[in-house]
Every structure is written in structure tokens, then in C-alpha cells.
Steps between C-alpha positions, in 0.01 A plus 500: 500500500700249667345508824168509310578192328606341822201585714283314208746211507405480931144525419502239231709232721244611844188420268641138432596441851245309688389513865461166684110370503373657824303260730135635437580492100591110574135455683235248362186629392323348756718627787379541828481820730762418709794382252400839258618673813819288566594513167443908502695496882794280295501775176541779780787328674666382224450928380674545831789268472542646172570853674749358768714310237828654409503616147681308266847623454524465119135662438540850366204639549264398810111583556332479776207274563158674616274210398503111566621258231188492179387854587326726685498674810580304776159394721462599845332276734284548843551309776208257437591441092819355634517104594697381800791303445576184673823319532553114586811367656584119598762348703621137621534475875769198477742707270532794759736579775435446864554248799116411513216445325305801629834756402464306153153587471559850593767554240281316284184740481827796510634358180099451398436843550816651317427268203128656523666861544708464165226352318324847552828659386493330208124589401590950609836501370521221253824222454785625307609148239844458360567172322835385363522249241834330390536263174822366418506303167119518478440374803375691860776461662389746814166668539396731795259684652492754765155637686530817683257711710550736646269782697386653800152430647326661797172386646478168392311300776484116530149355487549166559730204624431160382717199560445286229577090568697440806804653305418856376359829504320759307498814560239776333556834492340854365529851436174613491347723256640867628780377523521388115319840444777733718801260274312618143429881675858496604614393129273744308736802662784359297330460187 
């Protein structure tokens, strides 16, 4: 009777827990194509990162997660469903190192394309926020907050180099479409 009763007691405190809002659940009315399939590409990662994550040391009883966040079996996509992502990076030539102005500008369109590399990070892997707020006789006395990405990418390629004024650079880069489409394949065997 006593495990009886404390089976119901799990059941009744999982029915009141709620899932985050998944991406497509989020989605206008009116949403295009291409951001329903982001926003069903971000539900399926997020599904993913779910799996990898340590379980919670204090949680007593832990289920595993089959389906994105709001439901339903995750979505597979083809090759040609998937959009490209592209990545933008910037970069001052005057702030980098070298003894001339053409070693600046090569470090410049480096540091250009790294920036453009994590900004693709950011958009497969997503950035990890912790904030920090201190008050101290109602007042902030300290308040932090720390970005991180973190992720490996393979087969990004850069599509263009573009120096912007007479100081700067831009830098755009992409991984194309089956590339996106292997990352999601490669996913859906952990989920």
C-alpha cells in the first residue's frame, strides 16, 4: 500500500511539472517556412542536450526523453528541408598584433573569421548564460554575466571577405545545408 500510495504521489507531482515552451510552440501564426524548420531543428537539439545532461543528483526518479519539448515525435528532416547556416565575424585591423600593416590585416580577417566560426557555434550548439547579481543594503552592489560556447564544427567554409572602411573586416561564413542535415541525422541517434 505504501509503495502504491507513493507511485500516485510521483504521478501527481510529474502531471504539475511543466516542460519549457519548445521553439515551434513559441512560433507566430504567420511563420514562415524556413523559421518553422529552425524552430523544429532548435526543439530537436535542445531534445538532444537534454539526453547528454547529467541527471540531477537529488532527482529520485529520472525518465528519459524520446520527444522534443511540447510533444511529439521528434521530426526528421531531408537534406533540402534544412536551411544553411551562416556565421558573420568582424575584426579591427589597428587593434591586432604584427610589425606591418599587411601582418595586421592578415590577423585581422584570422580574428574575422574565428569571430564568424563561433557565431556558427553559437547558432548548432547554443550559448550557455550564467548571471550573478549582488545587492547589499538594497542596492546592486556587483552584477555579472558570463557567455559561453562551446562546440565542435566541421565543414564550415568561408564565403566571403570584406574589408569594411579602411579599418576592418568582415568575414561570412556557412555550413551548407548537408551539413546542417548530417548535425540533426547525427543527433536523432541519441534521441
Amino acid at each position: 500500500m505504501r509503495a502504491l500510495t507513493l507511485c500516485l504521489s510521483l504521478a501527481a507531482l510529474a502531471g504539475c511539472a511543466t516542460t519549457p515552451p519548445s521553439a515551434k510552440s513559441a512560433l507566430p501564426l504567420d511563420a514562415r517556412e524556413q523559421t518553422a524548420q529552425l524552430a523544429a531543428i532548435k526543439d530537436d537539439l535542445d531534445a538532444a542536450d537534454r539526453l547528454a545532461a547529467p541527471a540531477p543528483v537529488s532527482a529520485p526518479v529520472s525518465a528519459p526523453v524520446s520527444a522534443p519539448a511540447g510533444g511529439g515525435a521528434p521530426m526528421m528532416f531531408a537534406a533540402a528541408q534544412v536551411p544553411s547556416l551562416k556565421g558573420l565575424g568582424f575584426a579591427q585591423i589597428s587593434g591586432q598584433p604584427g610589425k606591418t600593416k599587411n601582418e595586421k590585416r592578415l590577423m585581422a580577417i584570422r580574428a574575422a573569421r574565428v569571430d564568424a566560426l563561433r557565431d556558427l557555434t553559437e547558432q548548432v550548439h547554443g550559448v550557455r548564460i550564467s548571471a550573478d547579481t549582488t545587492v547589499h543594503d538594497a542596492v546592486v552592489a556587483d552584477d555579472s554575466l558570463n557567455a559561453v560556447v562551446q562546440g565542435t564544427l566541421r565543414g564550415a567554409r568561408t564565403l566571403r571577405v570584406t574589408a569594411k572602411g579602411s579599418d576592418s573586416y568582415e568575414v561570412e561564413m556557412e555550413l551548407d545545408r548537408d551539413t546542417v542535415a548530417y548535425i540533426v541525422r547525427a543527433l536523432k541517434g541519441r534521441i
